[in-house]
N, C-alpha and C positions, 0 to 999 in steps of 0.2 A: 766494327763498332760504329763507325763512320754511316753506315748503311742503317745500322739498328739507329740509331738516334734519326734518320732520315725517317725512319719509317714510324717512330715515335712522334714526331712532329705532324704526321697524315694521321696519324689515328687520334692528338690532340684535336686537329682539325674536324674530324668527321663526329667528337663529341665534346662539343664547344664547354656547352653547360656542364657538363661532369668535369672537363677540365679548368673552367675556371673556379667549380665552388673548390676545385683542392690545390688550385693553388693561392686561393683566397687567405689557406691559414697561414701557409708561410707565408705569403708577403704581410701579413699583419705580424706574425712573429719576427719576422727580420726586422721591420720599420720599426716597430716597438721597442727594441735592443735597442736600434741605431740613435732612436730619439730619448732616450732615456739614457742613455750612455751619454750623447753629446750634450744631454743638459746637464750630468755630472762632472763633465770637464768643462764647460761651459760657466756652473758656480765654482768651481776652484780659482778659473781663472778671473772669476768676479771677485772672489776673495783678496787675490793675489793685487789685485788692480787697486782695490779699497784701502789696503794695508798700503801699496806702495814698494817699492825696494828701501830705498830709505829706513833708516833705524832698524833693517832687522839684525845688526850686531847690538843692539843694546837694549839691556836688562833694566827694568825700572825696580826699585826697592821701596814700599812702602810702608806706614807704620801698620805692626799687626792687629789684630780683635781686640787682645789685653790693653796695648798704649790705648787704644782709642779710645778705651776706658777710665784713661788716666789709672791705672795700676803699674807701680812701678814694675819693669825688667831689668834694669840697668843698661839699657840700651837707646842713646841720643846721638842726630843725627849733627855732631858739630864736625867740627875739623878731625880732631882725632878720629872719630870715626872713620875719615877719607884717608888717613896714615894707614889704619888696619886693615882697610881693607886693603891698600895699595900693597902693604909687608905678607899679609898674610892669606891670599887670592892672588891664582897664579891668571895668567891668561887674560890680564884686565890692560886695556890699552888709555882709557881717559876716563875720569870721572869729573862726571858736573851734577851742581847741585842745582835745585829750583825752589822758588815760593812761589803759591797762588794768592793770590790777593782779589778780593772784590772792589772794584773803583770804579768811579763816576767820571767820568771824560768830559770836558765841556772845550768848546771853541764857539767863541761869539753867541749865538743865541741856543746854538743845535748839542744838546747834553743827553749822553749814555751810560746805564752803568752795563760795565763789561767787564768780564773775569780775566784780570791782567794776570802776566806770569814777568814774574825776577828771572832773570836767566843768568849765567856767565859768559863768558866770552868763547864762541867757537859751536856752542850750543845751537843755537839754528843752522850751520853750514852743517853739523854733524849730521842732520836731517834733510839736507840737500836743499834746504829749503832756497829759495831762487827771490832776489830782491827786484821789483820791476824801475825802482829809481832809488837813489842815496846809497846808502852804505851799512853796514852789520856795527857793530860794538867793537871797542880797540881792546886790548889790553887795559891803556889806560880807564878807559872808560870804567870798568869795570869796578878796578886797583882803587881810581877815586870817587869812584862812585855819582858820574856825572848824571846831570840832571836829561838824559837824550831817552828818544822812546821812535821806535819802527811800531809802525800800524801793519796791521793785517790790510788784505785786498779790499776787504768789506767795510772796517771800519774807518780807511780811508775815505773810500766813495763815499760813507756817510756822512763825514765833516768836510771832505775836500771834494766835492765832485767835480768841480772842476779840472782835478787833477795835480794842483799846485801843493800838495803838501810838505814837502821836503823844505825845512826851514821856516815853516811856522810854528808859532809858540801855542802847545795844546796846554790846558792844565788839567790834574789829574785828583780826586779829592779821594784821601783813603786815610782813614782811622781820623776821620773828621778835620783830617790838617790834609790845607791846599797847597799843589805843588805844580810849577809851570815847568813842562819839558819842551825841549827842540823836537822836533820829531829831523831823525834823521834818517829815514828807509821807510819803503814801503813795499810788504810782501806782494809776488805774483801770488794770483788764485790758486788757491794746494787743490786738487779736486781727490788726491788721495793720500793716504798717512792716515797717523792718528792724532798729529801736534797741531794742532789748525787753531790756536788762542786769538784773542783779540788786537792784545797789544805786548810789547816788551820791554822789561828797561832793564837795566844794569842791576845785575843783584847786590853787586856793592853798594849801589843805593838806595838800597831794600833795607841792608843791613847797616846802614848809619844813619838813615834816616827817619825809615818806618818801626823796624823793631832791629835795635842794637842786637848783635850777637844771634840772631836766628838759627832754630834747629831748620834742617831742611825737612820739606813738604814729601819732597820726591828726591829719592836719588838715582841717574842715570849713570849706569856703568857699561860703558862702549870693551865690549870684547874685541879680541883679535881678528875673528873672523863670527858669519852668523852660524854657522854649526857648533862651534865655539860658547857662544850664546847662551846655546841650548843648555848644555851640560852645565854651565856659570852659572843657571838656575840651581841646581841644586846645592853646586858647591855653596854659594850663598846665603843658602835656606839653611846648608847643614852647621855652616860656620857661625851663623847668628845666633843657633840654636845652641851650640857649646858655649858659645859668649855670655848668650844669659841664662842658661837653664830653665829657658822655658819656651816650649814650643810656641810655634806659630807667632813669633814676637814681631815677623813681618813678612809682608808677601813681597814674594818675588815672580815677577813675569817678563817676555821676553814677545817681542811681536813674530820674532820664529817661532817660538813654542806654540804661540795660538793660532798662524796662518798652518803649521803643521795638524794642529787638532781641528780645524775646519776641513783643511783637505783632506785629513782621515777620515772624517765624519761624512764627508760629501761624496768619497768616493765609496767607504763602503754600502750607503743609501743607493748609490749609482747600481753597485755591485749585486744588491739584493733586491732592487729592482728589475734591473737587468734579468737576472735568476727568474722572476718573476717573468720576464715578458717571454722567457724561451720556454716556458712551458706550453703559450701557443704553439711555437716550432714543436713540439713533442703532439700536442693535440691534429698538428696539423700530419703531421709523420702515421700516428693513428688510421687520420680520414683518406688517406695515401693507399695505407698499405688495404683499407676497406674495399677500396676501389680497383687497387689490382687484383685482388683475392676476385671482384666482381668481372673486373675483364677477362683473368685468365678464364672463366668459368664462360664466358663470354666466345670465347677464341679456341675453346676444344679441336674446333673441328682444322683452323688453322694451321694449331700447333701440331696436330696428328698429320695434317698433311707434309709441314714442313720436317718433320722426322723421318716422312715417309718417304721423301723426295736424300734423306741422310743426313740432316740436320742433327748434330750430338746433340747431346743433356748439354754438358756444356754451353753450347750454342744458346737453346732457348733460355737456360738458365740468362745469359748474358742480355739477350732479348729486352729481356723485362725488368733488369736492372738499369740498365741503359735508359729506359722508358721511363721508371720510378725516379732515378737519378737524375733525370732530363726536367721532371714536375718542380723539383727541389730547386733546379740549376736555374731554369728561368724566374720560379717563385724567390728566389734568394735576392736574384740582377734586379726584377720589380721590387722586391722591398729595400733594397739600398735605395733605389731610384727615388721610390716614396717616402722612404724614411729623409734621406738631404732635401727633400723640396720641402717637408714640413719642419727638419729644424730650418731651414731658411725662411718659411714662414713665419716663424715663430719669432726669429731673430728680428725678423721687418715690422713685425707687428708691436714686440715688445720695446723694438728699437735701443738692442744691448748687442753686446759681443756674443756672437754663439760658435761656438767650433764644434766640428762635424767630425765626431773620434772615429777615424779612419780606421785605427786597428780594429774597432769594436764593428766596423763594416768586414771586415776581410774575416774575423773570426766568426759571426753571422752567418757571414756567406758559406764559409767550409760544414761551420756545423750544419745547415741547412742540406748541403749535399750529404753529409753522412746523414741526417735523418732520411732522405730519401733509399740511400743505399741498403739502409739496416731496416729500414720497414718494407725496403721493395724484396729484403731478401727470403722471408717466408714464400709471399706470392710466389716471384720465380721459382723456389725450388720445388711447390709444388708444380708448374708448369714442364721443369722437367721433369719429374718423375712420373709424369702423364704416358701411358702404353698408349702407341700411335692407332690400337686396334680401335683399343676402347672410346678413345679420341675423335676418331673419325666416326662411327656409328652414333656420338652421341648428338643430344639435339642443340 
């Protein structure tokens, strides 16, 4: 076999141009897999990055189409609420409530309005969210509803650029009444997640100060684990729905649920793409087997001598497998080759994360030799069944 591949590489040599235009199609069908595949693992991992790890154990619960309507369900987000679920929802490890608030931020001459959020106490650590100076919300804080407020990365630099903010007095103007907070924290830059708000204050002083007794905006419910999560979605939806007898009374999503329906979507597009790119690999398997069909017809006289010399069917058959399988083997190694230089192009160009899906090179590469084998195998078998008479006499 050693011998026949040696001698497939002298007969590639002595017809350059017929062996580059066939192995032209594999290596566009390999490279094409390779680079379409790694740009579906490539957006997974862009999704994955966007999202963050952070929060994917918790379910947001929002009001559904009908509240938003103001049509009654029987269903308000007060305290009892956070009892029932706690009693009657298994697999829930903390729930926190939230309000969004729209407010005007001022400090000295420089005023924002920015979409603030009420939080509770433990709510942004649950988010992993990371303080670059001062401190998070206490207990207390929360219980009495102090007047303290953490800024985001962004809307620090925009009142403090200097950087001195931690223990200045900002005020915050919401439902026309003025209110002066501490600021006590200031978030590191999130570059991913989905909680990225402006500013935060104590929901307890949301609720004593701005609107007594609040139904919550949002409610987050921290599962046990993120797969966990997952299923909490429905349990939720289903339990609301016996509650009030009426569908759709609110939505429940889960940042696993959606990073999962991305990565489904991304990869079966990868999938059916891919599909797509290997019918070059088939087109090229075609122009393969055209060509051997041309060379054995080519090598008559060859092949009758080398039977005549006692070469078996066997043997020639092997000949020209070896040869077809040899087209595929080198065109397979050049479209990996090709294919990792252009996603690395592509990565430098675009200047993102790209990963180079290895498995979807190895399985390229195999199928690539079996299309060689399986289109080289007509040709050869006609090369063997060639009579060495008729072989040698012909032209």
């Amino acid at each position: 076999m050693w011998e026949d591949f040696l001698n497939a590489l002298n007969n590639f040599r002595r017809n350059k141009t017929r062996t580059f235009l066939s192995l032209l199609g594999v290596i566009i069908g390999v490279a094409s897999v390779i680079v379409i595949t790694s740009m579906g693992s490539s957006s997974t991992k862009q999704v994955e990055d966007t999202f963050g790890t952070a929060g994917l154990d918790v379910v947001s619960i929002t009001a559904g189409f009908r509240r938003r309507r103001r049509e009654a369900v029987g269903l308000v987000f007060d305290e009892s609420f956070r009892e029932k679920l706690f009693d009657n929802v298994e697999d829930i490890k903390k729930i926190w409530y939230k309000n969004n608030l729209s407010a005007t931020l001022t400090y000295g001459e420089t005023s924002s309005t920015s979409s603030c959020t009420a939080v509770e106490t433990g709510y942004l650590e649950m988010y992993n969210m990371e303080l670059e100076k001062g401190s998070f919300f206490s207990v207390t804080d929360n219980e009495e509803g102090t007047q303290k407020i953490i800024l985001s990365h962004d809307t620090a630099e925009t009142f403090f650029p200097d950087g001195d903010a931690i223990g200045k007095k900002i005020m915050l103007v919401a439902s026309k009444v003025t209110f002066g907070f501490e600021v006590i924290g200031v978030l590191k830059e999130q570059s991913t997640g989905m909680e990225n708000g402006a500013a935060y204050i104590p929901r307890g002083f949301y609720a004593k100060k701005i609107k007594p007794n609040p139904e919550a905006d949002t409610i987050m419910v921290q599962a046990e684990s993120p797969e966990k999560a997952v299923a909490l979605v429905d349990v939720i939806t289903e339990y609301c729905t016996e509650l009030t007898g009426t569908e759709y009374s609110v939505n429940v999503t889960s940042m696993q649920s959606m990073l999962n329906q991305m990565s489904q979507i991304t990869s079966t597009m990868s999938i059916m793409l891919a599909a797509i790119a290997a019918i070059s690999l088939l087109v090229g398997g075609i122009g393969i087997m055209n060509i051997m069909i041309v060379t054995v017809t080519e090598r008559k006289q060859e092949i009758g001598i080398r039977k005549a010399l006692g070469a078996s069917p066997a043997d020639i058959r092997q000949q020209f497998l070896v040869e077809s399988a040899s087209i595929t083997l080198i065109g397979g190694i050049l479209g990996i080759i090709f294919g990792v230089v252009i996603s690395l192009a592509v990565e430098y160009v675009q200047k993102q994360s790209y990963i180079v899906n290895w498995q979807a090179c190895g399985i390229a590469f195999v199928f690539s030799v079996f299309v060689g084998i399986f289109f080289g195998l007509n040709p050869a078998s006609r090369a063997a069944k060639l009579d060495p008479v008729i072989a040698l006499a012909g032209e």
